[in-house]
N, C-alpha and C positions, 0 to 999 in steps of 0.2 A: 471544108466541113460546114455542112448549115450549121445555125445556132442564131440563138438571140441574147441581148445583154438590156435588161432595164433597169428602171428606179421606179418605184413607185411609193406613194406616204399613203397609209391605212392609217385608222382611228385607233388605235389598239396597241398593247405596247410591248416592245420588243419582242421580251420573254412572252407574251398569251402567243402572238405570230411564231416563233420557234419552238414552243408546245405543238402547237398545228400543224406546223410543219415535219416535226420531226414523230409523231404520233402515226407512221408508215403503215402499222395496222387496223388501221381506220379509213384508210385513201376508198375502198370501196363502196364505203358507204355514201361518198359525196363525189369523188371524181368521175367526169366523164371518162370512158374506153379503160377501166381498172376495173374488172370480175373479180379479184382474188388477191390477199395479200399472204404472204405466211413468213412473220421473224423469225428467222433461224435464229438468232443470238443479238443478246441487245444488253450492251451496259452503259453505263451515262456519258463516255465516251467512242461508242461505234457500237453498229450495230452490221448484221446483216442481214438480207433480207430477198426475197421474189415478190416478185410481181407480176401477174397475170392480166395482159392485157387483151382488148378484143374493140373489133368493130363487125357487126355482123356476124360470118360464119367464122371470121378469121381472128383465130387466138396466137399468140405470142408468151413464152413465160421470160422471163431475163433475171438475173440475181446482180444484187447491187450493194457495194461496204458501205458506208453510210459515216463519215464522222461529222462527229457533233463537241460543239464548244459552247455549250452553255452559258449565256441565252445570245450569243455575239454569231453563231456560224454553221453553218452545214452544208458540209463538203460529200458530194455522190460518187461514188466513182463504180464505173460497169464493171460488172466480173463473169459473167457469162449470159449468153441468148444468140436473138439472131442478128444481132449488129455487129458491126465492127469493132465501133468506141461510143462510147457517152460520158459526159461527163457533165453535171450539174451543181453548182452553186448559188448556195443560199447566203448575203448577209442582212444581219438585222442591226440599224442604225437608230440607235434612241433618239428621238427630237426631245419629247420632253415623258412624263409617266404614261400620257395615253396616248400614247401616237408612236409610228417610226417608219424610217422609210427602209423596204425591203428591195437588195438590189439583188436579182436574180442574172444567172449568166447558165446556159445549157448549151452546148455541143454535143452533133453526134457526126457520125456516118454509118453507113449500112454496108453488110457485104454485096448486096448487089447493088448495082448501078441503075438500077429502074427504081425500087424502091426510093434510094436516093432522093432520087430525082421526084417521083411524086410527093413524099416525104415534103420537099425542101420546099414545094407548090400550097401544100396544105398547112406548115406548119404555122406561120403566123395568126391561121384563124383557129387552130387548135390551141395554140397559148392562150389568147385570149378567153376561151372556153374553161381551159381548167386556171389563169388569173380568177374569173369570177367566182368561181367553183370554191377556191381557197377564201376568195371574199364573204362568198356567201355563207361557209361554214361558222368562220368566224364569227360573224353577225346571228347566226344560232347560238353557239357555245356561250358570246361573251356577250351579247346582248345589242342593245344600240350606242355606239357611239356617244363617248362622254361630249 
């Protein structure tokens, strides 16, 4: 199953990165390939939620549970679309009040085996695109860097 696992330390602290994070009704306005989002349900411990994605002519919807452990964690877990499995993890590590480092872990597969496979060809520059994408919002929302 492709997937990626990293670390990375952002200026900003914990809880502002897990506000961001977890504020799923917003991903449209900033993430690349995200047209649409719409919370079905959402309490300070899980939510649910779709997500409308697209590149081109080609849209995808998928629905995803969403727990949250405020401001330490956010667990995704796939619940229906066109894949097989996904799974995504967020944790948020406090360094000190303005700073932490976010270790992200995401897995999927696809029901088909072509997609897969171009999937697994493209995704490391797709991450990178929406890592920045989270960065850059951040740096809107909370300003510059203490």
């Amino acid at each position: 199953m492709p997937g990626i696992h990293e670390t990375q330390r952002l200026p900003y602290s914990a809880e502002q990165m897990f506000d961001l994070v977890a504020d799923v009704g917003r991903y449209q306005e900033f993430l690349p390939w995200v047209v649409a989002t719409r919370v079905k349900s959402d309490t300070d411990t899980e939510m649910v939620a779709d997500m409308l994605v697209g590149f081109k002519a080609l849209r995808e919807k998928f629905t995803s549970r969403v727990e949250k452990v405020h401001p330490r964690e956010i667990k995704v877990h796939y619940v229906d679309g066109p894949m097989k499995d996904l799974h995504n993890h967020w944790i948020f590590h406090p360094v000190d009040s303005h700073s932490c480092d976010i270790e992200f872990d995401v897995r999927f597969s696809f029901r088909n085996a072509l997609f897969e496979k171009l999937a697994g060809q493209y995704f490391d520059k797709a991450f990178r695109k929406m890592v920045a994408a989270f960065e850059t919002r951040a740096h809107e929302l909370y300003g510059e860097p203490v």
